[in-house]
Every structure is written in C-alpha cells, then in structure tokens.
C-alpha positions in Angstrom: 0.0 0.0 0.0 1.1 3.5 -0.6 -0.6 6.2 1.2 -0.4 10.1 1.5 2.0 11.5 4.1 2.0 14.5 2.1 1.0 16.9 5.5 4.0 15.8 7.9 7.2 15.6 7.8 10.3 14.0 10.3 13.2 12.1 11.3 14.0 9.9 13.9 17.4 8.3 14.6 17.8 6.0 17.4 21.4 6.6 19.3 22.8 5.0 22.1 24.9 7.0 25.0 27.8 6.5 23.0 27.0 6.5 18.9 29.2 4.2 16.8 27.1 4.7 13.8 23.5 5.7 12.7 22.2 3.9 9.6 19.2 6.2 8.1 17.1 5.0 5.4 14.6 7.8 3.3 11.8 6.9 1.3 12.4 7.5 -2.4 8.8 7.8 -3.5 8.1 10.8 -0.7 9.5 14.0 -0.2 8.8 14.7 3.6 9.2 11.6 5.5 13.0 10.3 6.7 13.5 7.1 9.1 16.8 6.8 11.2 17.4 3.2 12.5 19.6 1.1 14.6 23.0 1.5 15.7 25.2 -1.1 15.5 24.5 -3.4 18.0 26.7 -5.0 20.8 24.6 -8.0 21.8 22.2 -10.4 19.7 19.5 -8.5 18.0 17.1 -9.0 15.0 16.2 -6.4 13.1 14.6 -5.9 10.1 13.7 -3.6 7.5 11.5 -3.0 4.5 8.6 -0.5 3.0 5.0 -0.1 4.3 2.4 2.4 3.9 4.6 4.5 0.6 7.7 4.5 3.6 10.2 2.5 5.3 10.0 0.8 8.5 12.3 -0.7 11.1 12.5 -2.9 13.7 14.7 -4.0 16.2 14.2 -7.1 18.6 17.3 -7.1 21.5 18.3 -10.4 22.0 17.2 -11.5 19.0 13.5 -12.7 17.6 12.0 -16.6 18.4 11.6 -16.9 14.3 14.6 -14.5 13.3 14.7 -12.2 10.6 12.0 -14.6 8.4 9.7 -14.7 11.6 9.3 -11.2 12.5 9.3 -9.8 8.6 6.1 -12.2 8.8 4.6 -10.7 11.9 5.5 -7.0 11.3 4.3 -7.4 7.4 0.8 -9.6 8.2 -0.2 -6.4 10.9 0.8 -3.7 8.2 -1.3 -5.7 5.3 -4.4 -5.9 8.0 -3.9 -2.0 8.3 -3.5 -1.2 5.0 -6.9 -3.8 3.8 -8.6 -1.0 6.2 -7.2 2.3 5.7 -5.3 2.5 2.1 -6.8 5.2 0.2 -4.3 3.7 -3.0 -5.3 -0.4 -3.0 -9.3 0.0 -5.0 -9.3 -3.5 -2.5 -9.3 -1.7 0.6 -12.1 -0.9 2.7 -11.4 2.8 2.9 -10.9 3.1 -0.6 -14.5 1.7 -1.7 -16.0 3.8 1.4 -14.4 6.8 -0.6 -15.6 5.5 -3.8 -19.3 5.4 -2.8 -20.5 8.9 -4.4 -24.0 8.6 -2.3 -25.1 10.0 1.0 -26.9 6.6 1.4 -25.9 4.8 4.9 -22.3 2.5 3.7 -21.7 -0.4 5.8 -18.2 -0.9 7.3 -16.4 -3.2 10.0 -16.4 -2.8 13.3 -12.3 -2.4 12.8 -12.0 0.9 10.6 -15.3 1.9 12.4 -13.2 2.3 15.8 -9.8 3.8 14.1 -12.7 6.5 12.5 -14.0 7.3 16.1 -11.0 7.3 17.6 -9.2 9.9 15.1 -11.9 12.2 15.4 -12.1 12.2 19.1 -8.5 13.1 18.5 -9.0 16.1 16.3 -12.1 17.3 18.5 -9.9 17.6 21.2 -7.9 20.2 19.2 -10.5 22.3 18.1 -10.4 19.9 14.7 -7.5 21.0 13.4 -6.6 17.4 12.4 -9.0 16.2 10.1 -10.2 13.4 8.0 -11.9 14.9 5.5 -9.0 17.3 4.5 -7.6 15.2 1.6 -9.5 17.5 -1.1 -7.6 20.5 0.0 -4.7 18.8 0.3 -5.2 17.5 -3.3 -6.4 20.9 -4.3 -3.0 22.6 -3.6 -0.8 20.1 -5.0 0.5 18.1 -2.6 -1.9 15.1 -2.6 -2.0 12.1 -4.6 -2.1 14.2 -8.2 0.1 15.8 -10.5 1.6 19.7 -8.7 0.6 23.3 -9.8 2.3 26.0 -11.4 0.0 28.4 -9.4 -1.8 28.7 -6.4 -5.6 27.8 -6.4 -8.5 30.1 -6.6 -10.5 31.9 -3.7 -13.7 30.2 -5.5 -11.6 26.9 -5.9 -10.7 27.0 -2.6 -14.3 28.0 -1.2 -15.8 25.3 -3.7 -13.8 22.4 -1.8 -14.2 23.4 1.5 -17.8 22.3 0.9 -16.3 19.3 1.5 -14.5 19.4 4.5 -15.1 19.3 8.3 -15.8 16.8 10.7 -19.4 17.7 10.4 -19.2 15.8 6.8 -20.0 12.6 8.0 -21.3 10.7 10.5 -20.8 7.4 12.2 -23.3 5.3 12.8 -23.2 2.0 14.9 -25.0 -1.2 16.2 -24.2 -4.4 17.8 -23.7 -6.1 14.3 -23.0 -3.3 11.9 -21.6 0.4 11.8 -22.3 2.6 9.2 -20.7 6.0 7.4 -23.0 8.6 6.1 -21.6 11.4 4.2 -23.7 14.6 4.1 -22.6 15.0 0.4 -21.6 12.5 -2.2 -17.7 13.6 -2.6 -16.9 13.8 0.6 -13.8 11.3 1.2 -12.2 10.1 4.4 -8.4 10.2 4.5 -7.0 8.4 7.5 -3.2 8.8 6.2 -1.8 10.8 9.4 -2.2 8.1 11.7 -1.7 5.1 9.6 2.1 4.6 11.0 1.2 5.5 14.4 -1.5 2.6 14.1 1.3 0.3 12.2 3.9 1.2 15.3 1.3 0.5 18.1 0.2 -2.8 16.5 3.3 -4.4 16.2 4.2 -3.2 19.7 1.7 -4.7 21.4 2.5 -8.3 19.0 5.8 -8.6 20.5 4.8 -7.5 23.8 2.2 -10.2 23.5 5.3 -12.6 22.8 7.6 -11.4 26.0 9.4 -9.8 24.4 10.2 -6.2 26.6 13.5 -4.6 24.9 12.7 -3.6 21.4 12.1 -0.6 19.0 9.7 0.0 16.1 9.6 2.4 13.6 7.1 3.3 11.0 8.5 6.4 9.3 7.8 9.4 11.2 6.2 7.1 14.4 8.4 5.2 17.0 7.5 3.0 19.9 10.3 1.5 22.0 10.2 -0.3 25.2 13.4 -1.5 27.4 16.7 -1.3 26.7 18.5 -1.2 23.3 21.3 -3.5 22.4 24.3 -1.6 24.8 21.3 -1.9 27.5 20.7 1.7 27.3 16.9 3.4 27.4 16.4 4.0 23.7 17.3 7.7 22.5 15.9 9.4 19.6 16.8 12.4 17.6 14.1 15.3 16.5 15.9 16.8 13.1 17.2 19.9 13.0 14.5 21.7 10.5 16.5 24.4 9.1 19.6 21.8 7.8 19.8 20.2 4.3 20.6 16.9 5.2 19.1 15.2 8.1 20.8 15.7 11.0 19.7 15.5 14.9 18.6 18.9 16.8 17.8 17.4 20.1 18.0 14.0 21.5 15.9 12.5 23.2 14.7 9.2 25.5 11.6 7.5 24.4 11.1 6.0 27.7 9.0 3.4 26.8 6.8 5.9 25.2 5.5 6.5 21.8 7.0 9.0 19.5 5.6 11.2 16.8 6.4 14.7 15.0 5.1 16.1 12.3 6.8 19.3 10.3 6.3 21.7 7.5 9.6 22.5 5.9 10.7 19.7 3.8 7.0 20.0 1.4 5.9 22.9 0.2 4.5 24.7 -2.9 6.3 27.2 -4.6 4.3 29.8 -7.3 5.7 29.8 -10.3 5.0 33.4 -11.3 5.4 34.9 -7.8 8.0 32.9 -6.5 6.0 32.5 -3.0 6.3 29.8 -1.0 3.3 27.7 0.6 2.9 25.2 3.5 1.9 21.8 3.0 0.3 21.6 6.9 -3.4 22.8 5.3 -5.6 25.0 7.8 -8.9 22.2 7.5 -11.1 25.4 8.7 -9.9 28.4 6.2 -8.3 26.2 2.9 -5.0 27.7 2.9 -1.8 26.8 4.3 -0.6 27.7 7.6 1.6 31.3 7.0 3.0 30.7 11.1 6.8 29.6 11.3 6.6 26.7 13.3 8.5 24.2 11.4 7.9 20.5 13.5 5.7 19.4 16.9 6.6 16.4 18.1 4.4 14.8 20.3 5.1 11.9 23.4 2.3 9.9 24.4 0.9 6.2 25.6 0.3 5.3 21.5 1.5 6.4 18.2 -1.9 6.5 17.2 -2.4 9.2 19.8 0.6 11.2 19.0 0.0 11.0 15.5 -3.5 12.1 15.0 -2.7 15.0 17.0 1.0 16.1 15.5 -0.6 17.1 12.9 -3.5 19.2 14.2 -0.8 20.6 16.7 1.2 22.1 13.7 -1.5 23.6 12.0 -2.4 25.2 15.3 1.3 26.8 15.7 3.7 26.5 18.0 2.4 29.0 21.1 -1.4 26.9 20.3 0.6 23.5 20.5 2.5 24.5 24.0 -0.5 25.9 25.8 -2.8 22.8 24.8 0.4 20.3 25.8 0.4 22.5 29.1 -3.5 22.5 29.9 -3.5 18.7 29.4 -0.3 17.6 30.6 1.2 16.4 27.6 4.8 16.5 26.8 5.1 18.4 23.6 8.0 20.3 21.9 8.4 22.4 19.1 10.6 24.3 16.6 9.6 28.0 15.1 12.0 29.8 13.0 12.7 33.0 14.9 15.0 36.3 13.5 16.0 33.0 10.8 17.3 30.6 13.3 15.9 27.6 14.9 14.0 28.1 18.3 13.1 25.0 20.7 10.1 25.1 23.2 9.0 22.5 25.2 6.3 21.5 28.0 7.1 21.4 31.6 6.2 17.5 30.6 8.9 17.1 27.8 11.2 18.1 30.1 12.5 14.4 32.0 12.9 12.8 28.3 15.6 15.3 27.4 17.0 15.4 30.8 17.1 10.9 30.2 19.3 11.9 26.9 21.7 14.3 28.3 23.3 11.8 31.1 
C-alpha cells in the first residue's frame, strides 16, 4: 500500500549514550518523510527492515527474535497488510478506498475495525478544536501536494471556497449497532483520509504483538512514528533524535529518550508549494477550517504519548495550530510536547514542563 503523508514531515534516529554509527534509510517515493534506525549493535539483536504504507519501517528485537529475521518480517508485514486492507486510500481492494468511492449519502456499511480507528481519530481532532481532520484530503489534493500531478499556481478563492464544501468533521457521520456500523456522508464527494495516523496505528500494532510474545527490549519504527520499550542492544533506554528543521541533510537537533513511550512529530519545511510566477512559498500543513496553508513559522511538533496513534493524529493538528497553540494545549492537558519555530532566521526549541524528563534521560 502507498498512502499520502504529504502533511507531515520527520526524522528519527535511534542513538545509544555512545554513537558508533547511525544507519538512516529515506523513502524514495516521498518527499517529507525520513527514518533513522539502529546503531550497530553490541549483543544479539534482530532487526529488520522494508517499505509499508509508501515508507520505510524498522524494527529492532534485542536479544534476537523466536523466528529471526524470516519470523518477525512475517509478523510485522501480516499487521501492516491488516492495516492497510482497512485504511489504504491507494489499494481499489481496501475498505477505505471503496467507502471513498461510494459517491452517495446513502448509509455504507463498514467493519467494526476501521469503524473504531474512525472514532477514535476524530475524538483526536475534536480535542484540538479539529485542526486534524479526515476529511482534509480535497484541499490537500487541491493545492498540489496530494495524490495528483503539482501546480504552477496557487488555487483560486472560489476553488478553494468550492472544496471546503467538502470538508469538516461535520461531513460525515458514524453510525453503529451491535452487528454493523455505518458511514453517512452529508454530500456524495466527501472522502475520508486516515493517512496521518496510519504509521502510528502500524507502530502501536506491532508493539503490542511482541509485547504479547515477551518480548520487553525492542524498538519500532514506521516512518515518522516510533515506539520503543526497554533497553536497546548496549542496555541503554532507547534515545531518539528530532531533526534539526532548518539543515539540508538530516541531521539530529535534540536528543531524546523514548522511555517506553511513543513518539511522533510532524513538520512543514521539507513539502511545500512554490508559485511559479510569484515565486511565494506555501505550506503543505493545510488549515482544515480556512483552505489555505498555515503562513506561522513553526517548522515541527513532536508529540510523546501512551500510543502512536495518539501522538500521530494529534502532531498534525498541533502544527496547524502553531507553536504557542501546540505548548499551551500540551500545558492545559499535561502532555509532553516540543516544538521548533523559526525565529530572526534561526531555529528556536520550546517544550512542555512534561517534555522536560525525556531530554534530561538523553543528556546523562
């Protein structure tokens, strides 16, 4: 399955206290998405790599996996194909993909499984005033940076006002029962795009597999989402870099320690739209409520939470929102949030009272 990541954008490498190398591994088929994985590792370990979702993904088992490489490229790959059946908006097979293709505001049945991850993201994006939302693949497609060919020029007020018909979390509705949910779309065209927290949901599922199996010391990576629990392979918590936004190549602006938590950040600076004739540039992080791109300079959030799935359907709300939105929502609800603006040119970190203990983990 390929799916649109088109909205976020960032890069994780795991270290260890002392870094003898960093392998990183970016997806050729998607501008704003990088993956750092492993260092090399001092004790038995099995990892594995390969491409999910339009990306890359990693993981690392310390100690090494029950099946090796063969076994756990069968267990990570069966949980990403179950996701994918579900959510792809690319395979014409998957369940998303025929919901979308239903042009009727007629009740559509769907399973109880893509019913939940429905419910669950919009809870997500009501909690941020629904700045993350589902039905914002129209826009997205509208200025370029979806699925179809780019512009040369910006779109239209009427264009823009046209498709905004479209979105909004009041689009749809879910519908349920003991033995079947429905979707009812308020207009024909309206399409549900569940792309920013498809590798959250890949990281959290293939978590909870091996924690399932006992296993306790591990790391997982789906692109820009990354759960780790335990030690890595020098018995060290696992430490992750957030990348410095305003450098070429990816490189690490602040490290990191997962501590057993899930990771997620979402940016603006690697996608973007440039006009043609005016030379201006424009954000790919889409404002769901007005139709244009965000014109703040916050560059990345990065979330910490319980579940990728968490982090990620709110990273991306958070950066629409801005950086000063992001910090005072992290602060109200006691998440750990940082973020990176561009101020006077240069990069400037803020973080949550919260964030503070996983950078404190990374600097002993």
């Amino acid at each position: 399955m390929q799916n649109r990541f088109t909205k976020r954008h960032f890069f994780l490498s795991l270290l260890s206290a002392a870094v003898i190398s960093v392998v990183s591994f970016t997806s050729c088929d998607r501008a704003d998405k990088h993956v750092g994985i492993t260092e090399q590792a001092e004790q038995t370990s099995t990892v594995i790599q390969g491409r999910t979702m339009g990306t890359f993904y990693a993981v690392n088992v310390v100690g090494g996996y029950k099946g090796g490489e063969e076994g756990l490229k069968a267990l990570t790959e069966g949980i990403f194909k179950k996701i994918c059946d579900e959510i792809s908006t690319f395979d014409p097979n998957a369940e998303l993909y025929k919901l979308d293709d239903f042009k009727s505001t007629e009740p559509y049945p769907i399973s109880k499984e893509l019913s939940k991850i429905i419910q669950d993201t919009v809870y997500q994006g009501r909690r941020i005033d629904g700045a993350t939302d589902i039905t914002v693949g129209p826009l997205v497609n509208l200025w370029g940076f979806g699925k179809d060919k780019r512009l040369e020029k910006k779109p239209t007020d009427d264009e823009i006002k046209e498709t905004l018909k479209l979105v909004g979390l009041d689009k749809f509705e879910v519908r349920t029962s003991e033995t079947q949910d429905y979707i009812v779309k308020s207009h024909p065209n309206v399409r549900l795009d569940l792309a920013t927290i498809g590798e959250g949901l890949g990281a959290d599922e293939v978590a909870k597999a091996l924690l399932n199996e006992g296993y306790t010391n591990f790391m997982v990576n789906v692109a820009g989402a990354s759960r780790s629990f335990g030690v890595n392979a020098k018995g060290k918590k696992w430490r992750l870099g957030i990348e410095d936004p305003t450098s070429p190549k990816p490189k690490v602006f602040k490290a990191i320690c997962a501590l057993d938590k899930a990771v997620t950040t979402a940016g603006s600076y690697r996608n973007y739209f440039k006009e043609e004739a005016t030379g201006k540039v424009y954000s790919h992080a889409i404002d769901p409520k007005t139709g244009y791109p965000v014109s703040h300079k916050t560059l990345s959030v990065t979330v910490i939470s319980d579940s990728a799935f968490e982090s990620d359907a709110l990273d991306t709300g958070l950066l629409v929102l801005g950086a000063d939105k992001a910090l005072e929502w992290g602060n109200k609800h006691d998440y750990p949030i940082a973020t990176i603006e561009l101020v006077n040119g240069q990069p400037q970190f803020r973080y949550t009272e919260q964030f503070k203990k996983y950078l404190d983990c990374a600097a002993k």
